[in-house]
C-alpha positions in Angstrom: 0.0 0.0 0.0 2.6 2.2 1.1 5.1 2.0 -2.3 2.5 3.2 -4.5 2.8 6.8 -2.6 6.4 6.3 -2.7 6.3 6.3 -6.3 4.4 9.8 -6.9 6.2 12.4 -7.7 5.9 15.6 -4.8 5.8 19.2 -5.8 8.1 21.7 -4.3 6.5 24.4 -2.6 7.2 26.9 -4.9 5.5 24.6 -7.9 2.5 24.6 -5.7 2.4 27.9 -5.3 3.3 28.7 -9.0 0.0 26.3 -9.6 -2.3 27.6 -7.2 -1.4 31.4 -8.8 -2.1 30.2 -12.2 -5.6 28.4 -11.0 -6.7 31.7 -9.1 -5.3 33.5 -12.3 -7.4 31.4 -14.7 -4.3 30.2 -16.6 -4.3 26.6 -16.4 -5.4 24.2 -18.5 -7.3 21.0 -17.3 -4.8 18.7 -18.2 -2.0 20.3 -16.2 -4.7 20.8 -13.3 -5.2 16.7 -13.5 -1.7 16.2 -13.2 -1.1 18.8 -10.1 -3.6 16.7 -8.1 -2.1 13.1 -9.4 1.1 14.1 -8.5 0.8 16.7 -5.2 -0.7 16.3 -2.3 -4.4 17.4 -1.2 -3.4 19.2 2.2 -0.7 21.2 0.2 -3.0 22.6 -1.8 -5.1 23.8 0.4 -3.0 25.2 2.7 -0.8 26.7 -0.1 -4.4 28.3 -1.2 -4.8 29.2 2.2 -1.9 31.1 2.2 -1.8 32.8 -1.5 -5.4 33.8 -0.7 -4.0 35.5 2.5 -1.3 37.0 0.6 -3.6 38.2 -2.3 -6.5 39.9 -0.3 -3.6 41.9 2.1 -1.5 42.6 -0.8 -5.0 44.4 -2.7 -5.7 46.0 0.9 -2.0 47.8 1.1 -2.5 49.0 -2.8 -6.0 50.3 -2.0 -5.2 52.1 0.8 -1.9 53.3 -0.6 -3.3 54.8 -3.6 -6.6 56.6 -1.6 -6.6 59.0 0.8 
């Protein structure tokens, strides 16, 4: 049971988060999606999504606020 996890490929964490910015960015293609979730794993791709949605929303807040009064 065990080997066949063995044998998958993992993502870095930078590939994860370079595929979780092209998903939010609506750049991927479905057969490059299928193979992110063959070959990485479900809980880093939620927190990585966790985390770039984080990211995103404060980095939005700082421009907002920096270009109004």
């Amino acid at each position: 049971m065990s080997d066949t996890n063995n044998n998958t490929p993992q993502r870095t964490p930078l590939q994860v988060f370079g595929n979780i910015a092209a998903v939010a960015f609506a750049v991927r293609t479905d057969k490059k999606s299928g193979n992110d979730f063959r070959e990485g794993s479900f809980k880093q791709f939620v927190f990585g999504s966790l985390v770039f949605t984080a990211v995103f929303i404060t980095a939005v807040v700082s421009v907002v606020k920096l270009v109004l009064p």
